[in-house]
C-alpha positions as CSV (number, residue, x, y, z in Angstrom):
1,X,9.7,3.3,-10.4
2,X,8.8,0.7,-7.8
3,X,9.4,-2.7,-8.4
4,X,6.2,-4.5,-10.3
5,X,4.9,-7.7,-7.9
6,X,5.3,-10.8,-10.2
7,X,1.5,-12.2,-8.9
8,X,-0.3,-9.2,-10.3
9,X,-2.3,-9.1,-13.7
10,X,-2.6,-5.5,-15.3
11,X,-5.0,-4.0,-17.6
12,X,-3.4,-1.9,-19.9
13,X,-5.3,0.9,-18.2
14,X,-3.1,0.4,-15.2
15,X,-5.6,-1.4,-12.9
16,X,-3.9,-4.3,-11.2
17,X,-5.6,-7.4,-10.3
18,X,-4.5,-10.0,-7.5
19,X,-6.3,-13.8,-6.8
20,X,-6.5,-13.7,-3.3
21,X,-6.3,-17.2,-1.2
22,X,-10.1,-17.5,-1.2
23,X,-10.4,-16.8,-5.0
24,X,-11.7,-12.9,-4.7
25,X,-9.8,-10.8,-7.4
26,X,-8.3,-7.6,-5.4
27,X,-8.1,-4.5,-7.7
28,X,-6.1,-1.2,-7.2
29,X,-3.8,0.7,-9.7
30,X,-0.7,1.0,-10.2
31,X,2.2,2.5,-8.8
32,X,2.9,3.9,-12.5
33,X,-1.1,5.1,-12.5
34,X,-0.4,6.8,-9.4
35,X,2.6,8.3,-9.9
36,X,1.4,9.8,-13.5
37,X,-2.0,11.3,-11.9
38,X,-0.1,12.7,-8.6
39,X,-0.9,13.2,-5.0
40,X,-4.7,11.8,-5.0
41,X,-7.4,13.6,-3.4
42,X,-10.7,11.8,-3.7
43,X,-11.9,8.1,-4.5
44,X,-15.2,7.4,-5.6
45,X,-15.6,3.5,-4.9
46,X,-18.1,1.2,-6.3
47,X,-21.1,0.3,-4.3
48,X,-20.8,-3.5,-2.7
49,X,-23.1,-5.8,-4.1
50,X,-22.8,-4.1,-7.8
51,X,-22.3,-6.1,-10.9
52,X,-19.4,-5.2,-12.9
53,X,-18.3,-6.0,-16.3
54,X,-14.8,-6.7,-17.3
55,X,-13.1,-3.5,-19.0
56,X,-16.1,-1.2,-17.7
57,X,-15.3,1.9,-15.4
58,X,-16.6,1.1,-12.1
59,X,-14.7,3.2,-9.6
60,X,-13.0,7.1,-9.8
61,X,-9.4,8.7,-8.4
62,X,-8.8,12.2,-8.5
63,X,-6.1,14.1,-8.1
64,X,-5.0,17.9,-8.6
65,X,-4.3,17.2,-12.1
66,X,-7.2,14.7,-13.0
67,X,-9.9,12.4,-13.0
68,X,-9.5,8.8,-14.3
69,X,-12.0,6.0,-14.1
70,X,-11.2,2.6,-12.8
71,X,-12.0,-0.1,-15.2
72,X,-12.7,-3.4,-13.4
73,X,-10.1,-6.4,-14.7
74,X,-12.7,-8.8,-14.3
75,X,-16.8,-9.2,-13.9
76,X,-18.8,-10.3,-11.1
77,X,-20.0,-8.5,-8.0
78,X,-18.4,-6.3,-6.1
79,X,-17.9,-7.7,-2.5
80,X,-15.8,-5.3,-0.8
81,X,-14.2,-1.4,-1.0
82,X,-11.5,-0.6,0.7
83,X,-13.7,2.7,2.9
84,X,-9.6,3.6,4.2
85,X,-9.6,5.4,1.1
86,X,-12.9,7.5,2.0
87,X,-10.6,9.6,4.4
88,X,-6.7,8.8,3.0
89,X,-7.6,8.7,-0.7
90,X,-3.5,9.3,-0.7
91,X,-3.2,5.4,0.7
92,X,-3.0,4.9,-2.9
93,X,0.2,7.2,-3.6
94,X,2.1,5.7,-0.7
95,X,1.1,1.8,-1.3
96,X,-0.4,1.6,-4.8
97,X,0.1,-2.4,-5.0
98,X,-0.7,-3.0,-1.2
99,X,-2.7,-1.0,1.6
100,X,-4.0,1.4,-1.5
101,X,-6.3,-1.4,-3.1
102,X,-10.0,0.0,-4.0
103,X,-12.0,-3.1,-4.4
104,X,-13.1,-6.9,-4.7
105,X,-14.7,-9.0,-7.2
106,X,-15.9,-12.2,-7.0
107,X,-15.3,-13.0,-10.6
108,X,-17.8,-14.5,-12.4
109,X,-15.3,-15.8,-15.1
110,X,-12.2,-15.9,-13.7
111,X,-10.5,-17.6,-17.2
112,X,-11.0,-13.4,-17.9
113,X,-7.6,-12.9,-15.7
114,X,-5.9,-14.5,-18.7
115,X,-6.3,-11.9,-21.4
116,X,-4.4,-9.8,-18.8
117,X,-0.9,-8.5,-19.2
118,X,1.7,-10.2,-16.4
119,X,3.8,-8.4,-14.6
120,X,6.5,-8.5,-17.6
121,X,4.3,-7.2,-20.2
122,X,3.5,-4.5,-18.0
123,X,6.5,-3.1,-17.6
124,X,6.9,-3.5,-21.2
125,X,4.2,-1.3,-22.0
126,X,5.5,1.4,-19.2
127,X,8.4,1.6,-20.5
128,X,7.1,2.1,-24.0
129,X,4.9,4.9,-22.5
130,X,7.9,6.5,-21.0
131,X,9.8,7.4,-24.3
């Protein structure tokens, strides 16, 4: 498994959530997500301008094996999708915690981030999953 970045929060649904420098909250999953669904062939992204509520599914990734909804980490509106992933839904499978992100939030409460695991609880919950 890929190492986990130590500036991520995680839902324990596997969504990861970054503060970017001008205080947006990028969200993609993780490489563990990815890696458990497989080689991704669709994303359906959330429409910009959409409010979003913390824990709700805002966003789809399929793959051959599945379908799993993306639960935003945070609420607010949705300022950006990453449309890369309109033709190269398999971004996501090659760089889960970088060029594979799927959307940003401005949060509307960003004290929300802290009920979210850190990077170390994450893997703790992995790894738990694993056996």
């Amino acid at each position: 498994m890929s190492e986990i970045p130590g500036d991520l929060k995680f839902l324990k649904s596997h969504e990861w959530a970054r503060v970017e420098d001008d205080g947006l909250v990028r969200v993609g999953i993780s490489d563990h997500a990815q890696g458990q669904l497989g080689d991704l062939v669709y994303v359906e992204l959330p429409e910009i301008g959409a409010s979003v509520q913390a824990g709700h599914g805002v966003a789809v990734v399929e793959s051959v094996k599945a379908a799993s909804d993306i639960y935003s980490p945070v609420s607010g509106e949705i300022v950006a999708v990453n449309e890369n992933l309109n033709d190269k839904p398999e971004t996501i499978n090659e760089d889960a915690f970088g060029e594979g992100w799927i959307f940003l939030v401005r949060a509307s409460d960003r004290g929300e981030l802290n009920e979210l695991l850190d990077a170390d609880a994450y893997a703790e919950l992995v790894e738990n999953e694993d056996h």
